[in-house]
C-alpha positions in Angstrom: -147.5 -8.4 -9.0 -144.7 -10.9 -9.5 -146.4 -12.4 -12.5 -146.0 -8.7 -13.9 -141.9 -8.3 -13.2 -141.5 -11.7 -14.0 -142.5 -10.9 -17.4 -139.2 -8.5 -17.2 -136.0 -9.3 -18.2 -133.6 -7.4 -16.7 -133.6 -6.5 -13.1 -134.1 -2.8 -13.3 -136.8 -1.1 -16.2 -137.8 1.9 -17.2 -140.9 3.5 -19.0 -142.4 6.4 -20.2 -146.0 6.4 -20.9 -148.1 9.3 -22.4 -152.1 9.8 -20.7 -153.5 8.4 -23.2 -151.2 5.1 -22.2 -148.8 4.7 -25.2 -144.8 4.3 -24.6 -143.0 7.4 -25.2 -139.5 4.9 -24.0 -138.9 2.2 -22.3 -134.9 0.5 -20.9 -134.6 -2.8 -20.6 -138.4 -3.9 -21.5 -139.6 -7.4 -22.0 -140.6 -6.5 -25.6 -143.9 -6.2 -25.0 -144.1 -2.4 -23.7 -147.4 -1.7 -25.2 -149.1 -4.3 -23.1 -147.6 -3.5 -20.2 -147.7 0.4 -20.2 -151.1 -0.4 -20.9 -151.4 -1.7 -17.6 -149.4 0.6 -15.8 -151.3 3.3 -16.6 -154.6 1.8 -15.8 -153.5 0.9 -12.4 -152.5 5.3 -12.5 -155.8 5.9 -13.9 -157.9 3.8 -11.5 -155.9 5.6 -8.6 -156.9 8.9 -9.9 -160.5 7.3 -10.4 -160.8 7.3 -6.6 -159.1 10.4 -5.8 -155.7 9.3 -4.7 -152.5 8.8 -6.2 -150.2 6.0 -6.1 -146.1 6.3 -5.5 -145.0 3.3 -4.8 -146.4 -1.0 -4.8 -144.3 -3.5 -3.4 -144.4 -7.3 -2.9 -141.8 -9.5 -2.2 -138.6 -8.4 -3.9 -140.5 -6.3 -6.5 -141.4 -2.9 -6.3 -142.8 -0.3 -9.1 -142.3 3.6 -8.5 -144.8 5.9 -10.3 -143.9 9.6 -11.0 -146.5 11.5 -12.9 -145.0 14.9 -14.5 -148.0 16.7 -17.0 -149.3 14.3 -19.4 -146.2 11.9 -18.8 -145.8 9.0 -16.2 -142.6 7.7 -15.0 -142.8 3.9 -14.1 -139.2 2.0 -12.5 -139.7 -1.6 -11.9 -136.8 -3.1 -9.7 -136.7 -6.9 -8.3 -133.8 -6.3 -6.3 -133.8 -6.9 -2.4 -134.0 -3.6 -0.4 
């Protein structure tokens, strides 16, 4: 996972991802938001896949929250210390 938030900029982002796994909106992004809401929502769709939902993955000083609303997921990546 820290090969993924390294790939972020800023210490605190945002995104917005439709079902189908295209950005709706992003804050503070890498630039590469496709990609990588892409593979956000693949790691929400293979979680569904096997009947069970995912809230929250940490590792190390990363974590990544999911909130899925209707056809909308809510993704905040943080590499802060908690």
């Amino acid at each position: 996972m820290d090969q993924l938030t390294s790939e972020i900029e800023f210490d605190k982002s945002v995104y917005v991802v439709t079902e189908a796994g295209k950005p709706v909106f992003h804050w503070n992004g890498s630039g590469d938001e496709v990609r990588l809401s892409s593979l956000l929502k693949a790691v929400l769709s293979f979680c569904e896949a096997m009947g069970d939902s995912v809230k929250c993955i940490k590792s190390g000083q990363s974590r990544i929250v999911f909130l899925v609303r209707g056809y909308l997921s809510y993704v905040m990546i943080s590499r802060t210390c908690f």
